[in-house]
PASEBA-1860 file (N, C-alpha, C; in nm, 3 decimals):
! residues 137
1> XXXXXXXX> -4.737/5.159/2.447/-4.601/5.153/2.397/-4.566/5.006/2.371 ~ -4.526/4.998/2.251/-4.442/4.830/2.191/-4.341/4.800/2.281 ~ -4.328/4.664/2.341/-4.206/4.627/2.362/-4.108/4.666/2.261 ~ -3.978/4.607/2.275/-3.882/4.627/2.227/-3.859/4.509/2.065 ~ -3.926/4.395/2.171/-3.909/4.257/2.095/-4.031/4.273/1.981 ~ -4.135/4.342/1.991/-4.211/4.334/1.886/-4.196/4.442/1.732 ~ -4.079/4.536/1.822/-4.077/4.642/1.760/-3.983/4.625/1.572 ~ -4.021/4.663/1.481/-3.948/4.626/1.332/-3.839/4.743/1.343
9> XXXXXXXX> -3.725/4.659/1.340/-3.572/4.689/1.323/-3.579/4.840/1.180 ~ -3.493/4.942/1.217/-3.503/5.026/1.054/-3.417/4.926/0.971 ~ -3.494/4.980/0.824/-3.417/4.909/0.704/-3.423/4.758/0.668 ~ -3.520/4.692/0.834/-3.512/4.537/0.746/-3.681/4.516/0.767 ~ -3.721/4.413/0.709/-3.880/4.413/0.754/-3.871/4.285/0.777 ~ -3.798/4.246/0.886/-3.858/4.137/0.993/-3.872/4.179/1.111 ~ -3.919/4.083/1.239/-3.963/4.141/1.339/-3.869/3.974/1.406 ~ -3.848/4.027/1.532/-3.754/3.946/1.621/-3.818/3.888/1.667
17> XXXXXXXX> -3.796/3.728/1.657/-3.864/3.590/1.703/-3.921/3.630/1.884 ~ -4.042/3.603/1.897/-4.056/3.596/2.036/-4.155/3.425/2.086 ~ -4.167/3.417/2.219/-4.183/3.296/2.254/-4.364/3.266/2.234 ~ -4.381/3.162/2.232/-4.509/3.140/2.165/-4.554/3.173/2.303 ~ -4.722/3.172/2.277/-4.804/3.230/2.401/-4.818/3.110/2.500 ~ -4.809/3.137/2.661/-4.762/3.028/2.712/-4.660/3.016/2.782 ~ -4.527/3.061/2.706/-4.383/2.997/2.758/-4.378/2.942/2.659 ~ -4.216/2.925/2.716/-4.158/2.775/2.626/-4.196/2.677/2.750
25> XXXXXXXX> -4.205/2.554/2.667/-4.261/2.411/2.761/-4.115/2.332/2.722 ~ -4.124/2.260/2.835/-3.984/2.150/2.823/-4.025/2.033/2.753 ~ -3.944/2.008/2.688/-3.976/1.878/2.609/-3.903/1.735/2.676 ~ -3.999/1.679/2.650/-3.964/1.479/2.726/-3.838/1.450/2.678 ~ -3.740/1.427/2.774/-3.669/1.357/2.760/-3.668/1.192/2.655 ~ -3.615/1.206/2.498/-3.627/1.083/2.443/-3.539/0.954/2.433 ~ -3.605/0.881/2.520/-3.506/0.698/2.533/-3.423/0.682/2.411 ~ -3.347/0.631/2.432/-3.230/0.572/2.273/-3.263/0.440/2.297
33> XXXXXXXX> -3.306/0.388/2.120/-3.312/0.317/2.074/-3.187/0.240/2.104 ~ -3.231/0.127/2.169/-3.113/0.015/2.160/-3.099/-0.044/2.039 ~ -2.979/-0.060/1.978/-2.971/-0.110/1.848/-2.896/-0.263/1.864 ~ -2.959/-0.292/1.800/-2.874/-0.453/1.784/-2.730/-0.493/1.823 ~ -2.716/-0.562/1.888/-2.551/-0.532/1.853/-2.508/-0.667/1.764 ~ -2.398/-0.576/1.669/-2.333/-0.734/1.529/-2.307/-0.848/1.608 ~ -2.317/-0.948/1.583/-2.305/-1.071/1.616/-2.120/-1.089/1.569 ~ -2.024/-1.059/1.671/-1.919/-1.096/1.626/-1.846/-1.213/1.643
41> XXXXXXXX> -1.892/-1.254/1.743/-1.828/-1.380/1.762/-1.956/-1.561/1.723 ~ -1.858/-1.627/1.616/-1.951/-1.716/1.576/-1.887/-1.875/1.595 ~ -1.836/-1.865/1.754/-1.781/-2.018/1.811/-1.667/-2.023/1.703 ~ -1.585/-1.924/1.619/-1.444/-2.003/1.576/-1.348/-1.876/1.634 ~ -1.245/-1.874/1.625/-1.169/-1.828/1.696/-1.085/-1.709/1.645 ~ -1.087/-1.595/1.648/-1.034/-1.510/1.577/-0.894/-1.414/1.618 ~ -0.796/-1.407/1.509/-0.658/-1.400/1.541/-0.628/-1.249/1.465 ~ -0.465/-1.221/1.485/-0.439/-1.099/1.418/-0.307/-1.161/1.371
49> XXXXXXXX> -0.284/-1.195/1.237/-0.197/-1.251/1.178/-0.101/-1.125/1.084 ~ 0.047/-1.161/1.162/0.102/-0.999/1.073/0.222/-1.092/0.979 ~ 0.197/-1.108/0.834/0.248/-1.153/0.737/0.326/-1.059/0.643 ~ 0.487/-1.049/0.563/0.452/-0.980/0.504/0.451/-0.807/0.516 ~ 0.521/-0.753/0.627/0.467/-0.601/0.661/0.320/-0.556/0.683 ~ 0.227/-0.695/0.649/0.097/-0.622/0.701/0.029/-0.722/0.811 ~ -0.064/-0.655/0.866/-0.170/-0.774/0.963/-0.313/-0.777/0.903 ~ -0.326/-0.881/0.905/-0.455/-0.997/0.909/-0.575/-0.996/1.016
57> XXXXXXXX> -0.653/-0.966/0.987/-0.776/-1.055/1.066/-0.860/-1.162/1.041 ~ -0.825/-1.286/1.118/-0.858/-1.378/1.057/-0.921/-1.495/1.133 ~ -1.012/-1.614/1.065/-1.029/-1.726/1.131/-1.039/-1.815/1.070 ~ -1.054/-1.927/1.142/-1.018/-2.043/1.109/-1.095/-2.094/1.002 ~ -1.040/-2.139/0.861/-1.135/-2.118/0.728/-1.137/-2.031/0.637 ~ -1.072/-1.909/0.693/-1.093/-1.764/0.616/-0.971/-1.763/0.519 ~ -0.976/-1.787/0.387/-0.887/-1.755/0.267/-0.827/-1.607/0.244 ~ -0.715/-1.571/0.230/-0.682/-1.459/0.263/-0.556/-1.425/0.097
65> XXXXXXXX> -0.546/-1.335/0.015/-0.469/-1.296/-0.079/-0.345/-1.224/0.026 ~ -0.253/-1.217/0.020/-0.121/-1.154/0.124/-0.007/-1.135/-0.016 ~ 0.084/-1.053/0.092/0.248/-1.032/0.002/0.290/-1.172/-0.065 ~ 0.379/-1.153/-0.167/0.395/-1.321/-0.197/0.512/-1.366/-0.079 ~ 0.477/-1.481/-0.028/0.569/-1.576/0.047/0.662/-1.686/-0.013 ~ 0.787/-1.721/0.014/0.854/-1.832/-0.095/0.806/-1.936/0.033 ~ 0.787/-1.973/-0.029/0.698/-2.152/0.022/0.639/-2.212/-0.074 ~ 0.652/-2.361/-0.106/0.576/-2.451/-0.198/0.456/-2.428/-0.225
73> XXXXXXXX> 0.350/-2.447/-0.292/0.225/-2.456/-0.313/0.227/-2.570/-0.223 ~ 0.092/-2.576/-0.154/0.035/-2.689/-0.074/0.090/-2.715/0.098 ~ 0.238/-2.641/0.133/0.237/-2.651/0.219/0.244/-2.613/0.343 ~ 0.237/-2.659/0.431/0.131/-2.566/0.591/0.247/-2.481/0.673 ~ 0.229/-2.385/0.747/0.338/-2.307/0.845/0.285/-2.270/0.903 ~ 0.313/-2.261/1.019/0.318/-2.247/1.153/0.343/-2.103/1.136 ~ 0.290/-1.936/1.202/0.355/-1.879/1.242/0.247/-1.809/1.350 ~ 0.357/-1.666/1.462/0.304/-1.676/1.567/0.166/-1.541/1.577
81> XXXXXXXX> 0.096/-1.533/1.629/-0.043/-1.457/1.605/-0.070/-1.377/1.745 ~ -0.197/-1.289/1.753/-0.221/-1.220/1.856/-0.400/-1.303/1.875 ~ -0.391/-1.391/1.931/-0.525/-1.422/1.947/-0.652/-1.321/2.068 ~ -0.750/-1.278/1.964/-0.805/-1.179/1.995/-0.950/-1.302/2.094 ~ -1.020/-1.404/2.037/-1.131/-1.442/2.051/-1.087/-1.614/2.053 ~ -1.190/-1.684/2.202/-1.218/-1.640/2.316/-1.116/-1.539/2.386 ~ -1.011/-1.602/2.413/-0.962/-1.506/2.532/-0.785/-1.418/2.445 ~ -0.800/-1.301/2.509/-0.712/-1.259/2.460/-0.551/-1.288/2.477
89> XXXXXXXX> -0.459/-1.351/2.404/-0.306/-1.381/2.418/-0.248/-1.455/2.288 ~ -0.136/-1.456/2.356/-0.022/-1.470/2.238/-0.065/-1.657/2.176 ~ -0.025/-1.645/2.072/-0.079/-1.798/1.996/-0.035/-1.813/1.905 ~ -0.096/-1.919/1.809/-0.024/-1.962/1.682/-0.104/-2.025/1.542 ~ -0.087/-1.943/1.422/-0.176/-1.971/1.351/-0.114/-2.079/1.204 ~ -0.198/-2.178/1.195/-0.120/-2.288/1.094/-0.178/-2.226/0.964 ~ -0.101/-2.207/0.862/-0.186/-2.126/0.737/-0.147/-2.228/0.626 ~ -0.226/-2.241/0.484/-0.194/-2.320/0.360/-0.123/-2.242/0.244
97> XXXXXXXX> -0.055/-2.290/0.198/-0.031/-2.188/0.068/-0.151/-2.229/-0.041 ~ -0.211/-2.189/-0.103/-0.256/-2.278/-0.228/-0.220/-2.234/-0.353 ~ -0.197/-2.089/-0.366/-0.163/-2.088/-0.505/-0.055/-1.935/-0.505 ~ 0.055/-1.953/-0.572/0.090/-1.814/-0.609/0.034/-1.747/-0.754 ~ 0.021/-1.609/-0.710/-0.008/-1.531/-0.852/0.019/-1.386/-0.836 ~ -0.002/-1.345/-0.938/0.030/-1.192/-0.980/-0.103/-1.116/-0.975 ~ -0.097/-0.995/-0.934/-0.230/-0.924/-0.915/-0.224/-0.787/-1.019 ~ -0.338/-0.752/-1.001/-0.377/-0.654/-1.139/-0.274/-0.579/-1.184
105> XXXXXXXX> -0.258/-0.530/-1.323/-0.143/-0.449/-1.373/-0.187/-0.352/-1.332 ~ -0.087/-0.252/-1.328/-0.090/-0.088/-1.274/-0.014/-0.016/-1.390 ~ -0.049/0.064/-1.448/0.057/0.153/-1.555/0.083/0.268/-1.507 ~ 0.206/0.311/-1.477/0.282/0.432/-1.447/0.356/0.463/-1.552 ~ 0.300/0.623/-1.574/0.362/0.696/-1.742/0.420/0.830/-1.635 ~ 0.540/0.842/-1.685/0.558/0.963/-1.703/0.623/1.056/-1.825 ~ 0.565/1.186/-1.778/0.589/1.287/-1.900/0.600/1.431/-1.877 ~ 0.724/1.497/-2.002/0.760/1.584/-1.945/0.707/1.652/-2.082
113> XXXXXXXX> 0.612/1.810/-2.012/0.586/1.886/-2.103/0.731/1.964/-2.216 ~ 0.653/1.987/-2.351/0.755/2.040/-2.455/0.905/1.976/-2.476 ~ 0.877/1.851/-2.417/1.025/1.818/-2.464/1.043/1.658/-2.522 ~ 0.925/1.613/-2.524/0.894/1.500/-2.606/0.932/1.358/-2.466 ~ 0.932/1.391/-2.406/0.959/1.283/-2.281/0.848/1.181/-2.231 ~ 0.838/1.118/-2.304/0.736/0.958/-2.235/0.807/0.867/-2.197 ~ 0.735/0.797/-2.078/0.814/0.648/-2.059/0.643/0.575/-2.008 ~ 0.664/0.480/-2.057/0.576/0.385/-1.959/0.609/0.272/-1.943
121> XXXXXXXX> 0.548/0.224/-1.805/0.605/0.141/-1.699/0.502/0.049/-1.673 ~ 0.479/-0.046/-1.683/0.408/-0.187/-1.612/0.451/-0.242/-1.469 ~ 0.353/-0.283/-1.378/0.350/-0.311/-1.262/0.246/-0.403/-1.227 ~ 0.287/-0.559/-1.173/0.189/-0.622/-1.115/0.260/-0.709/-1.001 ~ 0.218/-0.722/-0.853/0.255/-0.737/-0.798/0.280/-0.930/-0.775 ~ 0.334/-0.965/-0.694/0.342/-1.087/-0.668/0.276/-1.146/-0.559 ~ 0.132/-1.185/-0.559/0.115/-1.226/-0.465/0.044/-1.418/-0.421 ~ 0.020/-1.408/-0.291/-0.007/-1.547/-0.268/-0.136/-1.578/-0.198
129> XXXXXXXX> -0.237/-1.665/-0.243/-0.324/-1.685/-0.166/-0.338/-1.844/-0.065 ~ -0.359/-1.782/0.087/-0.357/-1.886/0.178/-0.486/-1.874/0.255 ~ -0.480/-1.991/0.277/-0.610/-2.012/0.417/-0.574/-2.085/0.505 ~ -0.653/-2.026/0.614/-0.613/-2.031/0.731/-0.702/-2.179/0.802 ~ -0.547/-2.270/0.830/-0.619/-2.388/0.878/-0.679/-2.415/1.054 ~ -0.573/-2.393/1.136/-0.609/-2.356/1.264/-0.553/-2.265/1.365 ~ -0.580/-2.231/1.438/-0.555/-2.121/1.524/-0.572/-2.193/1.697 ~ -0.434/-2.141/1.756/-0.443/-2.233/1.828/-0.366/-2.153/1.953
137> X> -0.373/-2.115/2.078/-0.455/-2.045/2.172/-0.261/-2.068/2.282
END
Protein backbone atom coordinates (compact mmCIF):
# COMPACT_ATOMS: atom_id res chain seq x y z
CA UNK A 1 0.00 0.00 0.00
CA UNK A 2 1.26 3.79 -1.12
CA UNK A 3 1.68 6.20 1.45
CA UNK A 4 -0.47 8.97 1.29
CA UNK A 5 2.39 11.47 0.26
CA UNK A 6 3.28 9.47 -2.80
CA UNK A 7 -0.13 8.94 -3.76
CA UNK A 8 -1.44 11.32 -7.31
CA UNK A 9 -4.21 13.67 -6.17
CA UNK A 10 -7.68 12.95 -8.71
CA UNK A 11 -7.81 15.39 -11.60
CA UNK A 12 -4.27 16.86 -11.24
CA UNK A 13 -1.07 14.95 -12.32
CA UNK A 14 1.33 16.05 -9.80
CA UNK A 15 2.46 14.18 -6.92
CA UNK A 16 3.16 16.00 -3.41
CA UNK A 17 6.74 17.14 -2.73
CA UNK A 18 8.36 14.66 -0.28
CA UNK A 19 11.81 14.91 1.57
CA UNK A 20 14.87 13.80 -0.25
CA UNK A 21 16.29 10.37 0.88
CA UNK A 22 18.10 10.94 4.10
CA UNK A 23 16.13 13.72 5.84
CA UNK A 24 16.32 17.12 5.55
CA UNK A 25 19.99 18.20 6.75
CA UNK A 26 20.47 21.61 8.49
CA UNK A 27 22.22 24.02 6.72
CA UNK A 28 25.45 26.19 8.18
CA UNK A 29 24.68 28.97 9.60
CA UNK A 30 26.09 31.96 7.00
CA UNK A 31 28.52 34.93 8.56
CA UNK A 32 27.45 38.51 7.17
CA UNK A 33 29.64 40.12 5.22
CA UNK A 34 30.93 43.14 6.95
CA UNK A 35 30.58 45.92 4.61
CA UNK A 36 32.59 48.93 4.62
CA UNK A 37 31.37 51.54 6.43
CA UNK A 38 31.14 55.38 4.30
CA UNK A 39 33.75 57.38 5.48
CA UNK A 40 31.64 60.29 6.92
CA UNK A 41 33.52 62.27 8.73
CA UNK A 42 36.61 64.04 6.84
CA UNK A 43 38.31 66.38 9.85
CA UNK A 44 35.81 69.47 8.79
CA UNK A 45 32.97 69.99 10.72
CA UNK A 46 29.48 69.37 9.81
CA UNK A 47 26.30 71.53 10.67
CA UNK A 48 22.44 71.64 10.03
CA UNK A 49 21.80 75.08 8.74
CA UNK A 50 17.86 76.03 8.57
CA UNK A 51 17.67 79.08 6.05
CA UNK A 52 14.73 80.23 4.43
CA UNK A 53 11.92 77.50 5.65
CA UNK A 54 14.37 74.84 4.78
CA UNK A 55 17.56 73.02 6.43
CA UNK A 56 20.95 72.51 5.13
CA UNK A 57 23.58 70.05 5.55
CA UNK A 58 26.59 71.48 5.45
CA UNK A 59 30.45 72.16 5.82
CA UNK A 60 32.84 74.25 5.91
CA UNK A 61 33.55 75.09 2.00
CA UNK A 62 30.35 73.55 0.81
CA UNK A 63 28.50 76.09 -1.76
CA UNK A 64 24.94 75.75 -1.33
CA UNK A 65 21.86 77.37 -3.93
CA UNK A 66 18.96 78.36 -0.95
CA UNK A 67 15.60 80.66 -0.93
CA UNK A 68 16.67 84.13 -2.06
CA UNK A 69 18.00 86.19 1.03
CA UNK A 70 18.07 90.26 0.87
CA UNK A 71 21.70 90.75 1.68
CA UNK A 72 24.43 92.40 -0.55
CA UNK A 73 26.41 90.26 -2.83
CA UNK A 74 29.75 89.58 -1.05
CA UNK A 75 28.68 89.88 2.35
CA UNK A 76 29.22 87.40 5.41
CA UNK A 77 26.35 86.50 8.28
CA UNK A 78 26.46 85.01 11.05
CA UNK A 79 23.50 82.73 11.72
CA UNK A 80 22.71 80.09 14.43
CA UNK A 81 23.14 76.12 13.43
CA UNK A 82 22.74 72.58 14.98
CA UNK A 83 26.30 71.34 14.95
CA UNK A 84 26.15 67.68 14.24
CA UNK A 85 30.26 66.77 13.86
CA UNK A 86 32.74 66.52 16.21
CA UNK A 87 30.47 66.86 19.00
CA UNK A 88 26.93 67.37 18.98
CA UNK A 89 25.37 71.19 20.07
CA UNK A 90 24.09 74.35 19.44
CA UNK A 91 26.63 76.72 17.23
CA UNK A 92 27.10 79.12 14.61
CA UNK A 93 27.57 79.12 10.99
CA UNK A 94 29.33 82.29 9.03
CA UNK A 95 27.91 81.95 5.34
CA UNK A 96 28.90 84.28 1.94
CA UNK A 97 26.43 85.56 -0.35
CA UNK A 98 28.04 85.42 -3.81
CA UNK A 99 25.56 85.80 -6.24
CA UNK A 100 21.74 86.27 -6.57
CA UNK A 101 19.74 84.58 -9.40
CA UNK A 102 16.65 83.18 -10.74
CA UNK A 103 16.22 79.44 -11.23
CA UNK A 104 14.65 77.43 -14.05
CA UNK A 105 11.27 78.59 -15.61
CA UNK A 106 8.28 76.43 -14.79
CA UNK A 107 5.07 76.90 -17.09
CA UNK A 108 1.70 76.46 -15.54
CA UNK A 109 -1.31 76.34 -18.25
CA UNK A 110 -4.52 75.99 -17.41
CA UNK A 111 -7.55 74.84 -19.41
CA UNK A 112 -10.97 74.38 -19.49
CA UNK A 113 -12.53 71.76 -21.80
CA UNK A 114 -15.30 73.15 -24.64
CA UNK A 115 -15.20 76.49 -23.62
CA UNK A 116 -12.13 77.96 -25.15
CA UNK A 117 -10.33 78.73 -21.71
CA UNK A 118 -6.37 78.98 -21.79
CA UNK A 119 -4.14 80.91 -19.63
CA UNK A 120 -0.49 80.49 -19.29
CA UNK A 121 1.64 81.38 -16.56
CA UNK A 122 5.53 81.71 -16.16
CA UNK A 123 7.40 80.94 -12.99
CA UNK A 124 11.03 81.23 -11.92
CA UNK A 125 12.02 81.42 -8.63
CA UNK A 126 14.44 83.79 -6.84
CA UNK A 127 17.20 82.37 -5.60
CA UNK A 128 20.76 82.85 -3.92
CA UNK A 129 23.90 81.09 -3.94
CA UNK A 130 26.20 81.00 -0.67
CA UNK A 131 29.08 79.19 0.80
CA UNK A 132 29.73 78.30 3.74
CA UNK A 133 32.79 80.00 5.38
CA UNK A 134 33.07 78.65 9.01
CA UNK A 135 31.30 76.77 11.44
CA UNK A 136 31.97 77.30 14.76
CA UNK A 137 31.10 74.97 17.79
Amino acid sequence: MESKRNKVKKGRDRKIATPAKGGIKAVKAIKPVKAAKPKISDGKKLAVLALGGSQHLVREGSELTVNYLEIKEGKSVKAEAIILEPNFGKGSVTYKLLEQKKGPKILVMKYKAKSRYRKKRGFRAQLSKIVVEKIEA
